[in-house]
Biopython code that builds the backbone (N, CA, C, O; Angstrom):
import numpy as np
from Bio.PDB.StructureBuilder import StructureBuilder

atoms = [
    (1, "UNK", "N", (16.125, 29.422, -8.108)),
    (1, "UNK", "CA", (14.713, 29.120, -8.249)),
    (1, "UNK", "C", (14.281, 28.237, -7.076)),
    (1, "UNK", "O", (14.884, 27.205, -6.784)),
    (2, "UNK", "N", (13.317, 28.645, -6.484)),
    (2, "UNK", "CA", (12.560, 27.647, -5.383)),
    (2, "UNK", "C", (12.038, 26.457, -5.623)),
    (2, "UNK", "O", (11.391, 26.365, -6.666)),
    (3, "UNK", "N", (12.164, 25.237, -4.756)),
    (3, "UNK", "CA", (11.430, 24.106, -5.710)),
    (3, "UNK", "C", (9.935, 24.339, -6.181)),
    (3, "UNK", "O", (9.405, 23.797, -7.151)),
    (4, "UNK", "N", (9.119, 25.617, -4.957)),
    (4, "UNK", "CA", (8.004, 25.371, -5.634)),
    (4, "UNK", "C", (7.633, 26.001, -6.907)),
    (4, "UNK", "O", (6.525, 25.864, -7.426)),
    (5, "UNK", "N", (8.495, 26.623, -7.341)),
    (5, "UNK", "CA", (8.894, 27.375, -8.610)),
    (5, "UNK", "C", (9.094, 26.761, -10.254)),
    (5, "UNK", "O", (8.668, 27.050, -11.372)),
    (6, "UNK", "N", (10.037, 25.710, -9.623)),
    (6, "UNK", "CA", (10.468, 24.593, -10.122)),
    (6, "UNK", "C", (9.180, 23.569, -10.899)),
    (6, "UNK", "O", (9.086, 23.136, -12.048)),
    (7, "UNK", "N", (8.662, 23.490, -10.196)),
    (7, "UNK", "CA", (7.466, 22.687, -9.834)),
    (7, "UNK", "C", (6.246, 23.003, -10.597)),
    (7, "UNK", "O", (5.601, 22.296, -11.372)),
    (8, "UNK", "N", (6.035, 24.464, -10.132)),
    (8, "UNK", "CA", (5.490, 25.066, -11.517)),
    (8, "UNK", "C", (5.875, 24.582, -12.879)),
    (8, "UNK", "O", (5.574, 23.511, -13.407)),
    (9, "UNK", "N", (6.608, 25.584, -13.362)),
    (9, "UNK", "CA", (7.147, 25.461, -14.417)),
    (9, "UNK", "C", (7.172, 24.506, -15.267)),
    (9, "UNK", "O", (6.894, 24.499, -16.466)),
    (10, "UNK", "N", (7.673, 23.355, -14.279)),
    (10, "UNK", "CA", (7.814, 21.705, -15.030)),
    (10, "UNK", "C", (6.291, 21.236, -15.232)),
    (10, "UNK", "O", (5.916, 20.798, -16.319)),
    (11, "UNK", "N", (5.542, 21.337, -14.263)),
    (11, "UNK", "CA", (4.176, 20.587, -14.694)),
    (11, "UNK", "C", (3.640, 21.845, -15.739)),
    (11, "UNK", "O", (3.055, 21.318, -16.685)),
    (12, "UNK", "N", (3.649, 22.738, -15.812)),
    (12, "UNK", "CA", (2.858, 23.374, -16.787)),
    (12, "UNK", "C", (3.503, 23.363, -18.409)),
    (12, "UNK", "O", (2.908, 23.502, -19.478)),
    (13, "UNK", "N", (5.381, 23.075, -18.039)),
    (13, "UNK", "CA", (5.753, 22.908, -19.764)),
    (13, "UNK", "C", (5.497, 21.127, -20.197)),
    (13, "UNK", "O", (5.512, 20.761, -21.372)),
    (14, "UNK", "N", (5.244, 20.043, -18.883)),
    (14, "UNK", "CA", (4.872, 18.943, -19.823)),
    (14, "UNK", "C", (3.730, 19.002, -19.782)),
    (14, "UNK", "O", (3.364, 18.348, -20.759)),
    (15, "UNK", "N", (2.560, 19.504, -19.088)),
    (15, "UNK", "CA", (1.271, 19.562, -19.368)),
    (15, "UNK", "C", (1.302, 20.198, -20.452)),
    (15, "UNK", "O", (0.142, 20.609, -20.407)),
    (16, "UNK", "N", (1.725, 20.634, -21.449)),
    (16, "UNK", "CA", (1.420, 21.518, -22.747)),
    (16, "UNK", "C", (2.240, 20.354, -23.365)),
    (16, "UNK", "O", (1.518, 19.582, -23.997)),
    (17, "UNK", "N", (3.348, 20.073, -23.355)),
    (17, "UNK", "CA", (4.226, 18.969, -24.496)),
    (17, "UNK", "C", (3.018, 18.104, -24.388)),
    (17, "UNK", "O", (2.663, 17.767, -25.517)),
    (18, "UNK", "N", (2.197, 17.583, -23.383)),
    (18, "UNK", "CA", (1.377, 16.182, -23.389)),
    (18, "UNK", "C", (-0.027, 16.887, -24.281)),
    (18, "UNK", "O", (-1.018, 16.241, -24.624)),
    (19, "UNK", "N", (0.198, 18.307, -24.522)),
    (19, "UNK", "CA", (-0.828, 18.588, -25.041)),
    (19, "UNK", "C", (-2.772, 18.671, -24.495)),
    (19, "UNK", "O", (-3.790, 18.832, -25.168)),
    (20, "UNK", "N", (-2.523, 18.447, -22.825)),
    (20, "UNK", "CA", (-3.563, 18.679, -22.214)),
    (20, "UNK", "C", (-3.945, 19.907, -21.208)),
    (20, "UNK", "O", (-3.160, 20.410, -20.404)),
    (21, "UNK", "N", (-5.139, 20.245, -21.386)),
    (21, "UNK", "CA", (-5.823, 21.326, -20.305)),
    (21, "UNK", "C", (-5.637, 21.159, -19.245)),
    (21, "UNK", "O", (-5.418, 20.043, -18.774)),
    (22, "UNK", "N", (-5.671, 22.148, -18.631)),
    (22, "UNK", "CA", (-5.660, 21.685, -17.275)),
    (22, "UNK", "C", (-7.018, 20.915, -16.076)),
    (22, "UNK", "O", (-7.173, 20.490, -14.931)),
    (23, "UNK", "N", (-7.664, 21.132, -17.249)),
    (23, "UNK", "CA", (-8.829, 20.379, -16.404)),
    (23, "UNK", "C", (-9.074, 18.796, -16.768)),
    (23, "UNK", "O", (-9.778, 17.991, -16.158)),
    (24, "UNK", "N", (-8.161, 18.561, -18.121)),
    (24, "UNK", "CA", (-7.895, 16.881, -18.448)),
    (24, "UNK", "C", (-6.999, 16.150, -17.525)),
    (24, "UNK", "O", (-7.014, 15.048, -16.976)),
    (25, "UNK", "N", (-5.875, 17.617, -17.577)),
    (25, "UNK", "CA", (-5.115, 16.496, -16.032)),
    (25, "UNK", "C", (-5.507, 16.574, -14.650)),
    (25, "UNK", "O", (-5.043, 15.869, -13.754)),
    (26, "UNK", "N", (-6.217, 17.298, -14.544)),
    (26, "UNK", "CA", (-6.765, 17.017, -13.079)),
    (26, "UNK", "C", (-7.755, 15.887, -13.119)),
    (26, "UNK", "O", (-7.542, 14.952, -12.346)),
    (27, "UNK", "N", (-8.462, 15.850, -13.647)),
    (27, "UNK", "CA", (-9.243, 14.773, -13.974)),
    (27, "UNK", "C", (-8.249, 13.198, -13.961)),
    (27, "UNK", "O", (-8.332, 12.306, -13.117)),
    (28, "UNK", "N", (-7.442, 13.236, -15.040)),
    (28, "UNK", "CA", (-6.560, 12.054, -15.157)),
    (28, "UNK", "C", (-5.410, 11.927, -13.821)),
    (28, "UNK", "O", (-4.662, 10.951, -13.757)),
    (29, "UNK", "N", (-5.380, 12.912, -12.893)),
    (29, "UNK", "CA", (-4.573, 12.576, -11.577)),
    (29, "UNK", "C", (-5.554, 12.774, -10.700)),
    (29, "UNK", "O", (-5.102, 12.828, -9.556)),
    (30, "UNK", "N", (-7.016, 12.940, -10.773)),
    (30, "UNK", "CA", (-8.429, 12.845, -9.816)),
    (30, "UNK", "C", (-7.784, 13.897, -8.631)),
    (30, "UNK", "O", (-7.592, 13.529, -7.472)),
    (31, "UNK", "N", (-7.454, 15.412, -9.186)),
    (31, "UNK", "CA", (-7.344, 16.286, -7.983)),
    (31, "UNK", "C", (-8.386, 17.269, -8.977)),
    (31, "UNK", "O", (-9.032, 17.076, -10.007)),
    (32, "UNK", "N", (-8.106, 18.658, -7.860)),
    (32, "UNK", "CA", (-9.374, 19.610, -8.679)),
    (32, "UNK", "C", (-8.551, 20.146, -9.671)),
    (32, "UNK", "O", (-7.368, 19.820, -9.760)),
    (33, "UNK", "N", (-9.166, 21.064, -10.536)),
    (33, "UNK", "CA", (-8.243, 21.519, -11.703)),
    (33, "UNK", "C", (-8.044, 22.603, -11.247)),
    (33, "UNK", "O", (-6.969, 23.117, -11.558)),
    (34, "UNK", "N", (-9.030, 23.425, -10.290)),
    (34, "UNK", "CA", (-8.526, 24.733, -9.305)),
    (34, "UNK", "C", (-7.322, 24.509, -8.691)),
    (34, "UNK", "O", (-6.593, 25.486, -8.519)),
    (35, "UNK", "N", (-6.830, 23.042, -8.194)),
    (35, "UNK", "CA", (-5.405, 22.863, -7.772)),
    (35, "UNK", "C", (-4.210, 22.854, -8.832)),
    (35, "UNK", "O", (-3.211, 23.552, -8.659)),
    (36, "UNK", "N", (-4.344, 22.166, -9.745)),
    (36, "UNK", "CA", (-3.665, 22.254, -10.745)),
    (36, "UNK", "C", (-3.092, 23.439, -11.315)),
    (36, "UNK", "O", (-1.878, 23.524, -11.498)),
    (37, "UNK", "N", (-4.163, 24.673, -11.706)),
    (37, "UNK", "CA", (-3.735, 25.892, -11.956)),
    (37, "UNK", "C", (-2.986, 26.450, -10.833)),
    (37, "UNK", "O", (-1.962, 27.121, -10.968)),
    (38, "UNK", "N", (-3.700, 26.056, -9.376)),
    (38, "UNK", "CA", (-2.777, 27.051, -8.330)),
    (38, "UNK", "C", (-1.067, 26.535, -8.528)),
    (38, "UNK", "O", (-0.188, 27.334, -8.850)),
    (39, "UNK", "N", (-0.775, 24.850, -8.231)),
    (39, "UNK", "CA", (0.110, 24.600, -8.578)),
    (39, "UNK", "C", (1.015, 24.823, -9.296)),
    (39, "UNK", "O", (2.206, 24.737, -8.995)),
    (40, "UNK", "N", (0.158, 25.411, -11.246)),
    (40, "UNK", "CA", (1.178, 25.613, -12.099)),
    (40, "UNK", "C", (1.392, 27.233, -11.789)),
    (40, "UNK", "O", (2.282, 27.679, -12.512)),
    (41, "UNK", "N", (0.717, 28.398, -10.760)),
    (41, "UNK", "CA", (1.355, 29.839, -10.719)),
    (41, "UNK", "C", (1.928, 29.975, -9.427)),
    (41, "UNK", "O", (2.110, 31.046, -8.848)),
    (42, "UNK", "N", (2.369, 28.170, -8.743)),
    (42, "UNK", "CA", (2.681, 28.364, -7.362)),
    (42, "UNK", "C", (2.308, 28.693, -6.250)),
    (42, "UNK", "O", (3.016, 28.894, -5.264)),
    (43, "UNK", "N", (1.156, 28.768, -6.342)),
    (43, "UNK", "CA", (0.444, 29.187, -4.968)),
    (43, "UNK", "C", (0.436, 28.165, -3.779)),
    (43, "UNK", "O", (0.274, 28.472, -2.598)),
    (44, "UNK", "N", (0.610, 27.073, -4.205)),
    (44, "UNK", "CA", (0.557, 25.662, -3.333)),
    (44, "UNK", "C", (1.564, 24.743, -3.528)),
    (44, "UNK", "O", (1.985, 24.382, -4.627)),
    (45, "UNK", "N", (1.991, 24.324, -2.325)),
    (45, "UNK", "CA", (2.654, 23.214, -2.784)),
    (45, "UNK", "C", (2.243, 21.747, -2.804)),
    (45, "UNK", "O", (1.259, 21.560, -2.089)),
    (46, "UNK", "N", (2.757, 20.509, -3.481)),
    (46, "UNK", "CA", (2.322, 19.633, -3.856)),
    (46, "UNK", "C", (2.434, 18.320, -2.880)),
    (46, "UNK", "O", (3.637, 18.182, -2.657)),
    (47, "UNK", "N", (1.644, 17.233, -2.161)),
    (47, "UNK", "CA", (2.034, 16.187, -1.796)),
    (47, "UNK", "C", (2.686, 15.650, -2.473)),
    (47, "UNK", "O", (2.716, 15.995, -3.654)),
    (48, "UNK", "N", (3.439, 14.639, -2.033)),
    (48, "UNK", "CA", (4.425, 13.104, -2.985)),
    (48, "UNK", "C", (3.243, 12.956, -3.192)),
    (48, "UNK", "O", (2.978, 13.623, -4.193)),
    (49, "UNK", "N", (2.066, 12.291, -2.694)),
    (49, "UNK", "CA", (1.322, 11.109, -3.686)),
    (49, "UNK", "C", (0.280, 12.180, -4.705)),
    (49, "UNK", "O", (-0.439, 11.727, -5.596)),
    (50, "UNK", "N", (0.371, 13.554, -4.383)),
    (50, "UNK", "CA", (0.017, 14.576, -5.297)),
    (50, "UNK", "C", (0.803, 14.035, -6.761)),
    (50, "UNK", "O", (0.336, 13.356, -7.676)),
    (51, "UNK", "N", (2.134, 14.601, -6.595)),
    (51, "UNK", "CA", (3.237, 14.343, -7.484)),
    (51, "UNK", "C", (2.808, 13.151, -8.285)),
    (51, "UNK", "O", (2.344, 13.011, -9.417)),
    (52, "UNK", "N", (3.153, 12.263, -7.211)),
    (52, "UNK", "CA", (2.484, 10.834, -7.919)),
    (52, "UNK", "C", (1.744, 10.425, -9.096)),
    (52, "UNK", "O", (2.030, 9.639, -9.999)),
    (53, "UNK", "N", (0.857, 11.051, -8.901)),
    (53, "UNK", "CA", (-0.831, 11.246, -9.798)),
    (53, "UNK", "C", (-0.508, 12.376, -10.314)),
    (53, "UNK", "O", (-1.433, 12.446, -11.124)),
    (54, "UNK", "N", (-0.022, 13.147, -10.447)),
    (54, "UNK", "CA", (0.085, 14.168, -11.592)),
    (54, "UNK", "C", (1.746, 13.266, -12.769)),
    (54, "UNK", "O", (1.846, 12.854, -13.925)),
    (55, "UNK", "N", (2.528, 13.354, -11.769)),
    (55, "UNK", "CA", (3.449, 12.063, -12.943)),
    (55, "UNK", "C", (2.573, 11.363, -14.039)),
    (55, "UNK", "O", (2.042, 11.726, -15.088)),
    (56, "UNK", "N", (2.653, 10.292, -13.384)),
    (56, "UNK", "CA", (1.832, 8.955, -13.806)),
    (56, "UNK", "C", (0.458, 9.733, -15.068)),
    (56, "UNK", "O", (0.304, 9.238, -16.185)),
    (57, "UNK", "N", (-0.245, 10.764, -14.658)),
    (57, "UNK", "CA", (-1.386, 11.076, -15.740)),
    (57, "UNK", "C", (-0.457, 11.936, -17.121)),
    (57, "UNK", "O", (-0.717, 11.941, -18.324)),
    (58, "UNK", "N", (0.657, 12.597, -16.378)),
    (58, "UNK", "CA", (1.311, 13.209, -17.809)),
    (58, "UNK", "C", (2.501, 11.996, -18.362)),
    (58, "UNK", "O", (3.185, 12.257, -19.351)),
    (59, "UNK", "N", (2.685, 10.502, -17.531)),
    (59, "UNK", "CA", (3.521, 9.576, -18.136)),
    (59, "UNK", "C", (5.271, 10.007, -18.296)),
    (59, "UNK", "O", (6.072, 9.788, -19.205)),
    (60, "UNK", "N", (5.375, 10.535, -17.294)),
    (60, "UNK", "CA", (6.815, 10.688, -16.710)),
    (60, "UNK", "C", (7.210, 10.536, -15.654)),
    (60, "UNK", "O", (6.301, 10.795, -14.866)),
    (61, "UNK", "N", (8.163, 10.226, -15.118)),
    (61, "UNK", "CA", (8.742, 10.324, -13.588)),
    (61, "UNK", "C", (8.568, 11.461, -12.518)),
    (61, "UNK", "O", (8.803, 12.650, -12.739)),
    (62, "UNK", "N", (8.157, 10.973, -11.415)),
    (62, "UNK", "CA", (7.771, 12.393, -10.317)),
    (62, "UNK", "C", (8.833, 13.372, -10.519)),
    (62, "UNK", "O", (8.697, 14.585, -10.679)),
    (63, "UNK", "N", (10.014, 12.620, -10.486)),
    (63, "UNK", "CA", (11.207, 13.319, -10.186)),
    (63, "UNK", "C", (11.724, 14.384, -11.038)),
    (63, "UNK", "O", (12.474, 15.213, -10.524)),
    (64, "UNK", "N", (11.337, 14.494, -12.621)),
    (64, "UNK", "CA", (10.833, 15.273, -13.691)),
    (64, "UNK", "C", (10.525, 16.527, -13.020)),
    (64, "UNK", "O", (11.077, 17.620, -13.144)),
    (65, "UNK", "N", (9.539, 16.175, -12.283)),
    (65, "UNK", "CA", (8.691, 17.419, -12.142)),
    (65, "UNK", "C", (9.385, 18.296, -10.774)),
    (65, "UNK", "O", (8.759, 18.993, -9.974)),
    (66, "UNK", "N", (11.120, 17.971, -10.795)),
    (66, "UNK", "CA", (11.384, 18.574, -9.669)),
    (66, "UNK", "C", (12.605, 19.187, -9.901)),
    (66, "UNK", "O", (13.195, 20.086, -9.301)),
    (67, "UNK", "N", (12.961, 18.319, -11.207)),
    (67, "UNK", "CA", (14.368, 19.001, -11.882)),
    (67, "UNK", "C", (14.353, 20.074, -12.339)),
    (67, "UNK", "O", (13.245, 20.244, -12.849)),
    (68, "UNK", "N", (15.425, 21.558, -12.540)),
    (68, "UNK", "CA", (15.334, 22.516, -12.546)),
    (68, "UNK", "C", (15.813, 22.920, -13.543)),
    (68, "UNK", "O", (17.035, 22.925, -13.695)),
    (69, "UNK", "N", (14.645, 23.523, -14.817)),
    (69, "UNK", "CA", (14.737, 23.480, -15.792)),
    (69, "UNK", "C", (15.503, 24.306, -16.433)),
    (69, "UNK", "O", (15.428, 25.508, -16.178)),
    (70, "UNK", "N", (16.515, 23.754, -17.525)),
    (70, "UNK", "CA", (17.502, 24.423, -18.493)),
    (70, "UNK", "C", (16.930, 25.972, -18.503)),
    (70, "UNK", "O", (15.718, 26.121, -18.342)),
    (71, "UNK", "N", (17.874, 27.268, -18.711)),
    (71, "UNK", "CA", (17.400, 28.666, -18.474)),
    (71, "UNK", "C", (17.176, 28.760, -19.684)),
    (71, "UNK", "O", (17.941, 28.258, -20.507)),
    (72, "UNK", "N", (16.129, 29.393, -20.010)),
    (72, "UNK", "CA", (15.325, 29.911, -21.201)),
    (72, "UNK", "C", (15.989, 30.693, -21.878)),
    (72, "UNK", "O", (16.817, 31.368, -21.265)),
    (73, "UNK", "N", (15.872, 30.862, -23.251)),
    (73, "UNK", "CA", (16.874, 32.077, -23.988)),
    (73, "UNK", "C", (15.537, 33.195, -24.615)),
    (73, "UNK", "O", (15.708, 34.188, -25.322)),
    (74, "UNK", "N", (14.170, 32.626, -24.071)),
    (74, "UNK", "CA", (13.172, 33.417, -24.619)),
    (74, "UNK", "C", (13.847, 34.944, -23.557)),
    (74, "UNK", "O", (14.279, 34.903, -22.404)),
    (75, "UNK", "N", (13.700, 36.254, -24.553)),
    (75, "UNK", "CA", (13.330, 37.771, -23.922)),
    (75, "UNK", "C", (12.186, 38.089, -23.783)),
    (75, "UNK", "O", (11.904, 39.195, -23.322)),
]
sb = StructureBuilder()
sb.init_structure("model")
sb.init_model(0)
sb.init_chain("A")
sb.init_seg("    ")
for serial, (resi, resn, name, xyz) in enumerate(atoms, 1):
    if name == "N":
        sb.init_residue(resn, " ", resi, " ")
    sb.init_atom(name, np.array(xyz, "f"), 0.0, 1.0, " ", f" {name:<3s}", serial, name[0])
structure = sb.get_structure()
């Protein structure tokens, strides 16, 4: 998996555990929410102080959002 893959994935499964839209966390990390979505289908990749502010608004560590998540047993 690519990190920006990675990256995806992770912000879009704790943006749902935190239980917010994507236009609450863009708002709560003050980027657009048009970035946010590109971010969570990968189209872009993310600054550190991006990271930063998306951490900090879902209340986890940047570094979270870079670890490569356990393989799914969903078919």
């Amino acid at each position: 998996m690519k990190l920006r893959e990675i990256l995806a994935a992770n912000l879009k499964h704790y943006r749902l555990a935190a239980g917010m839209s994507q236009e609450e966390l863009a708002h709560r990390a003050d980027i657009d929410r048009t970035y946010v979505s590109s971010l969570e289908r990968g189209r872009y990749s993310a600054s550190i102080d991006t990271l930063e502010s998306l951490s900090a608004a879902l209340g986890i560590e940047a570094a979270q959002l870079l670890v490569t998540p356990p393989a799914s047993s969903e078919a």
